[in-house]
N, C-alpha and C positions, 0 to 999 in steps of 0.2 A: 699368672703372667710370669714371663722368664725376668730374671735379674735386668735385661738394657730393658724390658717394658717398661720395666716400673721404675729405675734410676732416671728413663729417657720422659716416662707420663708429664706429658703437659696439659693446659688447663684446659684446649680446647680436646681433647681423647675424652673428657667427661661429657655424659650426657647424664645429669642428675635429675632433670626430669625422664626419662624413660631408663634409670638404675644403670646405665650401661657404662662400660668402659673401653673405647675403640684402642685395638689395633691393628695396623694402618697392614696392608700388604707389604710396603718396604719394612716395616719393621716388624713384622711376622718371620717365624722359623722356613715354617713353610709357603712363606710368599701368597698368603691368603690374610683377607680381612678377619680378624676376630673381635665379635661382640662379647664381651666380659661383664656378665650379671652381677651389680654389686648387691652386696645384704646389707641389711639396716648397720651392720658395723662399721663396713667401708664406706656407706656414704656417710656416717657420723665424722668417721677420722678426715674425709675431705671438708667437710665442712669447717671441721675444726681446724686444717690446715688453709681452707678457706681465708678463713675471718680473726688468724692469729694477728695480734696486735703486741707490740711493745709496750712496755711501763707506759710510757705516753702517747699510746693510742695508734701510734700511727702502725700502719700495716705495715708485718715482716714479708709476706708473702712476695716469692718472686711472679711477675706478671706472668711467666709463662709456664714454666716448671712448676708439677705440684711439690713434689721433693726436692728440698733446696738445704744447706747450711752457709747460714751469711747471704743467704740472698744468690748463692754458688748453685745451680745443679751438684747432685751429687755422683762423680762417675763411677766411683769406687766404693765396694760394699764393705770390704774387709777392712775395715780401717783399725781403731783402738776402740770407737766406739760401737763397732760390732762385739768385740772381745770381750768386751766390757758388759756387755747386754747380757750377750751369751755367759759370760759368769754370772751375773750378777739372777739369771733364771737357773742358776744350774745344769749346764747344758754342758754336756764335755768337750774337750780340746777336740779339733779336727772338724764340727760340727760350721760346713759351707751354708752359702746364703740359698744357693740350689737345691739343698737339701730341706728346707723351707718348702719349696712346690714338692716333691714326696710327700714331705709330712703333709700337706695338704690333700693330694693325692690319696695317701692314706687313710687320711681322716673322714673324706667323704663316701671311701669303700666303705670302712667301720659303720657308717653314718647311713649307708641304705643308698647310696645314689648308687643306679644303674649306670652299668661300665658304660653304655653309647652313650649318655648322659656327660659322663665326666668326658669321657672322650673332647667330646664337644668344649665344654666347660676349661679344657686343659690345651685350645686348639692342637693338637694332636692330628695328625692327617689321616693313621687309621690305629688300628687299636693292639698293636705289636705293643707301646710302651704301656698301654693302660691293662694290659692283662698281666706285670706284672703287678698288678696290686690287686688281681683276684682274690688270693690266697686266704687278705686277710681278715676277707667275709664268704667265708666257706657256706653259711646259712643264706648269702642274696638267691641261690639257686632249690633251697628247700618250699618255697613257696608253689614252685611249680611240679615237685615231685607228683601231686595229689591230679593233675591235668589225664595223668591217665592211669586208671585203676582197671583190678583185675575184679569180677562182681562173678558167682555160679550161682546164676538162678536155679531156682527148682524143679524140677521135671520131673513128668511121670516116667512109669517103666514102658510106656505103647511109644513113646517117643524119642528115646533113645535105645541104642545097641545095648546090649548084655554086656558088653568090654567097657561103655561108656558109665555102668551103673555104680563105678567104684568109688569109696569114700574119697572125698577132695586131695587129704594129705597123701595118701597113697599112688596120684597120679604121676607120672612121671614128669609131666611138663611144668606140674609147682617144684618139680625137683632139681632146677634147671634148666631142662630140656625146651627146647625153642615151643610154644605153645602156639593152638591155632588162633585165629580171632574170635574164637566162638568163646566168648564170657567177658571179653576186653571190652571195654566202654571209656569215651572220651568224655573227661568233663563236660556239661553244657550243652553235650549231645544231644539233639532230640531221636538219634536214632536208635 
Protein backbone atom coordinates (compact mmCIF):
# COMPACT_ATOMS: atom_id res chain seq x y z
CA UNK A 1 0.00 0.00 0.00
CA UNK A 2 1.14 3.70 -0.82
CA UNK A 3 1.72 6.08 2.29
CA UNK A 4 -2.26 8.05 1.89
CA UNK A 5 -3.48 4.00 1.77
CA UNK A 6 -2.34 3.34 4.94
CA UNK A 7 -2.33 6.83 6.86
CA UNK A 8 -6.11 7.08 5.06
CA UNK A 9 -6.93 2.84 6.14
CA UNK A 10 -10.26 2.87 7.94
CA UNK A 11 -11.80 0.18 9.76
CA UNK A 12 -14.33 -0.66 7.18
CA UNK A 13 -11.12 -1.26 4.05
CA UNK A 14 -10.65 -4.46 6.66
CA UNK A 15 -12.11 -7.56 5.71
CA UNK A 16 -10.43 -9.89 8.39
CA UNK A 17 -12.49 -12.64 7.68
CA UNK A 18 -11.48 -13.20 4.16
CA UNK A 19 -7.36 -11.46 5.00
CA UNK A 20 -8.13 -8.65 2.74
CA UNK A 21 -7.43 -5.20 2.86
CA UNK A 22 -9.61 -2.79 0.28
CA UNK A 23 -8.57 -0.18 -1.68
CA UNK A 24 -11.25 1.65 -2.90
CA UNK A 25 -10.81 3.05 -6.71
CA UNK A 26 -10.83 6.72 -5.45
CA UNK A 27 -8.11 6.02 -3.47
CA UNK A 28 -6.12 3.89 -5.78
CA UNK A 29 -2.95 5.31 -7.90
CA UNK A 30 -4.38 3.85 -10.73
CA UNK A 31 -8.15 4.43 -10.30
CA UNK A 32 -8.63 0.59 -9.85
CA UNK A 33 -9.85 -1.43 -6.79
CA UNK A 34 -7.12 -3.28 -4.90
CA UNK A 35 -7.59 -6.35 -2.75
CA UNK A 36 -4.50 -6.30 -0.27
CA UNK A 37 -3.82 -10.02 1.16
CA UNK A 38 -2.85 -9.56 4.64
CA UNK A 39 -0.42 -12.22 6.49
CA UNK A 40 -0.79 -13.52 9.77
CA UNK A 41 1.41 -10.34 10.89
CA UNK A 42 -0.84 -7.78 9.55
CA UNK A 43 -3.80 -9.19 10.82
CA UNK A 44 -2.03 -9.62 14.26
CA UNK A 45 -1.15 -5.77 14.34
CA UNK A 46 -4.83 -4.94 13.48
CA UNK A 47 -5.99 -6.68 15.86
CA UNK A 48 -3.90 -5.39 18.29
CA UNK A 49 -4.68 -1.97 17.07
CA UNK A 50 -8.26 -3.37 17.21
CA UNK A 51 -8.71 -3.96 20.82
CA UNK A 52 -5.97 -1.32 22.35
CA UNK A 53 -7.31 -0.25 25.47
CA UNK A 54 -6.17 2.36 28.09
CA UNK A 55 -4.75 1.93 31.69
CA UNK A 56 -8.50 1.80 32.43
CA UNK A 57 -9.83 -0.28 29.99
CA UNK A 58 -11.49 1.91 27.87
CA UNK A 59 -10.78 1.66 24.19
CA UNK A 60 -8.16 4.10 22.52
CA UNK A 61 -9.09 3.18 19.15
CA UNK A 62 -10.40 5.73 16.81
CA UNK A 63 -14.12 4.33 15.44
CA UNK A 64 -12.95 4.91 12.02
CA UNK A 65 -9.31 5.26 11.25
CA UNK A 66 -7.06 2.05 11.93
CA UNK A 67 -4.08 4.62 12.34
CA UNK A 68 -4.60 7.21 14.71
CA UNK A 69 -2.50 9.27 17.55
CA UNK A 70 -4.81 10.76 20.23
CA UNK A 71 -7.58 9.43 18.60
CA UNK A 72 -6.15 11.89 15.33
CA UNK A 73 -5.84 10.06 11.92
CA UNK A 74 -2.40 10.44 11.18
CA UNK A 75 -1.72 12.63 7.99
CA UNK A 76 1.92 12.98 8.11
CA UNK A 77 4.52 10.27 8.13
CA UNK A 78 7.61 12.12 8.71
CA UNK A 79 7.20 13.40 11.78
CA UNK A 80 9.77 13.05 14.93
CA UNK A 81 8.38 9.97 15.56
CA UNK A 82 9.31 8.54 12.27
CA UNK A 83 12.94 9.80 12.87
CA UNK A 84 13.02 8.44 15.80
CA UNK A 85 11.99 4.94 14.72
CA UNK A 86 14.14 5.08 11.92
CA UNK A 87 17.20 5.74 14.34
CA UNK A 88 16.37 3.94 16.78
CA UNK A 89 16.48 0.52 13.87
CA UNK A 90 19.49 1.98 12.63
CA UNK A 91 18.43 3.12 9.41
CA UNK A 92 20.18 6.22 7.88
CA UNK A 93 19.34 9.69 7.36
CA UNK A 94 17.35 10.30 4.17
CA UNK A 95 15.60 6.81 4.49
CA UNK A 96 11.29 7.97 3.15
CA UNK A 97 8.24 6.15 4.33
CA UNK A 98 8.02 5.25 0.43
CA UNK A 99 11.07 3.69 0.52
CA UNK A 100 9.22 1.09 2.99
CA UNK A 101 7.10 -0.29 -0.26
CA UNK A 102 10.61 -0.89 -2.23
CA UNK A 103 11.91 -2.60 0.58
CA UNK A 104 8.92 -4.44 0.42
CA UNK A 105 9.18 -4.84 -3.13
CA UNK A 106 12.34 -6.03 -2.69
CA UNK A 107 11.88 -8.43 -0.16
CA UNK A 108 9.46 -10.50 -1.89
CA UNK A 109 11.69 -10.61 -5.26
CA UNK A 110 14.53 -11.91 -2.76
CA UNK A 111 11.58 -14.06 -1.20
CA UNK A 112 10.58 -16.13 -4.71
CA UNK A 113 7.28 -14.23 -5.36
CA UNK A 114 6.77 -14.09 -9.18
CA UNK A 115 7.13 -10.55 -10.71
CA UNK A 116 2.95 -10.94 -12.15
CA UNK A 117 2.47 -12.03 -8.62
CA UNK A 118 3.91 -8.89 -6.89
CA UNK A 119 2.65 -6.88 -9.72
CA UNK A 120 -0.66 -7.67 -8.45
CA UNK A 121 0.21 -7.55 -4.85
CA UNK A 122 1.72 -3.96 -5.30
CA UNK A 123 -1.48 -2.78 -7.40
CA UNK A 124 0.87 -1.70 -10.11
CA UNK A 125 -1.16 -1.34 -13.58
CA UNK A 126 1.63 -3.15 -15.54
CA UNK A 127 4.99 -4.35 -14.80
CA UNK A 128 7.43 -1.26 -16.10
CA UNK A 129 7.89 -0.45 -11.93
CA UNK A 130 8.04 -4.23 -10.94
CA UNK A 131 10.77 -5.25 -13.28
CA UNK A 132 12.83 -2.86 -11.61
CA UNK A 133 13.30 -5.18 -8.91
CA UNK A 134 14.16 -8.08 -11.12
CA UNK A 135 17.80 -7.92 -10.68
CA UNK A 136 17.65 -8.77 -7.24
CA UNK A 137 16.62 -12.48 -7.86
CA UNK A 138 18.77 -13.21 -10.88
CA UNK A 139 18.05 -17.16 -9.92
CA UNK A 140 13.63 -16.72 -10.09
CA UNK A 141 14.43 -17.42 -13.84
CA UNK A 142 17.03 -20.46 -13.30
CA UNK A 143 14.21 -22.88 -12.66
CA UNK A 144 13.10 -22.69 -16.10
CA UNK A 145 16.42 -22.94 -17.86
CA UNK A 146 16.04 -26.92 -17.74
CA UNK A 147 12.20 -26.42 -19.86
CA UNK A 148 14.35 -26.98 -22.80
CA UNK A 149 17.35 -29.29 -23.40
CA UNK A 150 19.59 -30.21 -26.07
CA UNK A 151 19.52 -34.58 -25.73
CA UNK A 152 21.85 -36.60 -29.09
CA UNK A 153 20.41 -39.80 -29.15
CA UNK A 154 22.23 -42.72 -30.48
CA UNK A 155 22.19 -43.68 -34.06
CA UNK A 156 23.43 -46.20 -36.22
CA UNK A 157 25.77 -45.57 -39.28
CA UNK A 158 22.56 -46.97 -41.97
CA UNK A 159 20.81 -43.86 -40.49
CA UNK A 160 22.67 -41.06 -40.67
CA UNK A 161 24.95 -39.26 -43.38
CA UNK A 162 28.77 -39.84 -43.33
CA UNK A 163 29.07 -35.72 -42.36
CA UNK A 164 26.49 -36.41 -39.59
CA UNK A 165 28.70 -39.40 -37.95
CA UNK A 166 31.04 -36.73 -36.16
CA UNK A 167 31.89 -36.82 -32.40
CA UNK A 168 29.23 -34.32 -30.58
CA UNK A 169 31.94 -31.65 -29.52
CA UNK A 170 33.29 -31.22 -32.73
CA UNK A 171 29.89 -30.12 -34.32
CA UNK A 172 29.65 -26.91 -35.21
CA UNK A 173 26.17 -26.17 -34.11
CA UNK A 174 27.32 -26.96 -30.21
CA UNK A 175 29.74 -24.31 -31.25
CA UNK A 176 27.38 -21.72 -31.52
CA UNK A 177 26.13 -22.11 -34.55
CA UNK A 178 22.24 -21.95 -34.84
CA UNK A 179 21.33 -25.78 -34.45
CA UNK A 180 18.50 -27.89 -36.16
CA UNK A 181 15.69 -29.24 -34.11
CA UNK A 182 16.96 -32.57 -34.61
CA UNK A 183 18.25 -33.54 -30.80
CA UNK A 184 16.17 -30.53 -29.07
CA UNK A 185 13.43 -31.88 -26.60
CA UNK A 186 10.85 -29.89 -24.55
CA UNK A 187 10.56 -30.72 -21.08
CA UNK A 188 7.30 -32.83 -20.47
CA UNK A 189 7.23 -33.64 -24.10
CA UNK A 190 5.78 -36.60 -25.14
CA UNK A 191 7.18 -36.03 -28.33
Amino acid sequence: MRRANITGLTWHNIDSERRIAWVWPDEAKAGKPIAVPLNADALALLKERFEKKDKHGNCVRDARYVFTYRKQPIMRTTTKAWFTACTRAGIDEGFTFHDLRHTWASWHVMGGTPLEVLRQLGGWADMTMVLRYAHLAPGYVAAYAENVSLTISPTSHDDVSEDYQEEPSDMGWLNGLEPSTTGITIQGSTN
